[in-house]
C-alpha positions, 0 to 999 in steps of 0.5 A: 703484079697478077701479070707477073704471077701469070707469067711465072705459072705459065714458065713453070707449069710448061718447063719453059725456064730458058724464057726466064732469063730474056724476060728479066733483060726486058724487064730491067732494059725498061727500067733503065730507059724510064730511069734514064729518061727522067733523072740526072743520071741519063748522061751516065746511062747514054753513055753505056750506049 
């Protein structure tokens, strides 16, 4: 988590918010993968793809 506060610290102190929404799409991407990797809904999900 300190990551993550170091990282919003950083955008906010250097007005570099369009880095936000990027970070956040990453963010969620890796969650998709790890939850699609392990469950029994990765058929579901590699089908979006």
């Amino acid at each position: 988590m300190d990551l993550l506060k170091d990282l919003w610290l950083f955008i906010k102190e250097r007005k570099k918010f369009w880095l936000a929404p990027i970070i956040i799409l990453l963010l969620l991407l890796g969650v998709l993968i790890v939850v699609g990797g392990s469950s029994t809904i990765a058929p579901f999900i590699y089908t979006l793809f």
